[in-house]
N, C-alpha and C positions, 0 to 999 in steps of 0.2 A: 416540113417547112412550107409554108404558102406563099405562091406566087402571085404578085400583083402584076397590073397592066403599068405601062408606061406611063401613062397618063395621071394613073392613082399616085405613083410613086413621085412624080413631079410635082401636084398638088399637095402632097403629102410635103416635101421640099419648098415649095412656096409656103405651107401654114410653118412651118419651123421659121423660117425667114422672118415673117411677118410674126410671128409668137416674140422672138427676139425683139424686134422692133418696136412693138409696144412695151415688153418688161424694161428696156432701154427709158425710153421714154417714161414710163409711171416710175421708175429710179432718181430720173433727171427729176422729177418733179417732187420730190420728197426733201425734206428740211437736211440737211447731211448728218445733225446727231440723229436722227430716224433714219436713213439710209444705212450707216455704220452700225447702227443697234440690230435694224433687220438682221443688215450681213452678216453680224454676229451669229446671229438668233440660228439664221439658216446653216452655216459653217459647222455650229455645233452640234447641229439635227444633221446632217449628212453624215458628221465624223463617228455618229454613234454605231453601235456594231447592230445588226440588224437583231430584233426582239426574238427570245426562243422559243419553242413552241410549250403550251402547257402542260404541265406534266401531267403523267396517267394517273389514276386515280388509287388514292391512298391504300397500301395496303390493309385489308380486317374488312375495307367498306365493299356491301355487295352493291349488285349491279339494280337498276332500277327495273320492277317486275314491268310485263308488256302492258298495255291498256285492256287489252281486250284477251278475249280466249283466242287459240290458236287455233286454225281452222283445222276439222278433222280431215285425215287422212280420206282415200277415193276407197279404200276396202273397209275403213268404219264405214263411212255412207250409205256403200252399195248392200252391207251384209244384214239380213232379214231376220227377224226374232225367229228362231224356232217352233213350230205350231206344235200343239196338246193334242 
């Protein structure tokens, strides 16, 4: 877990504050069927259950080959053709 300074943590509590205080405000200022539509809208985008992750990949289907060759091993490299 990471520790903040005092200071951060305050600042951090005054942007909530003031975050608040303008979504307050751009609310007040919205026509009330817009306001109750938003609400709506938002309500039922929170109440949804979180998305699941993609499933794996189909069974029969192979995997996609590398781009490029695989670099050879350090004893391919180092080992010398045999001399005549």
């Amino acid at each position: 877990m990471t520790k903040h300074s005092k200071y951060e943590n305050d600042r951090r509590a005054a942007e909530s504050v003031r975050m608040k205080e303008i979504e307050a405000a751009w609310m007040g200022s919205l026509p009330t069927e817009t306001a109750k539509a938003f609400k709506t809208a938002v309500d039922s985008a929170r109440s949804r259950p979180p998305a699941e992750p993609p499933a794996n990949m189909a069974p029969g289907t192979l995997p996609r080959p590398p781009k490029r060759e695989p670099r050879p091993t350090k004893e391919e490299r180092t080992r010398r053709p045999p001399r005549d």
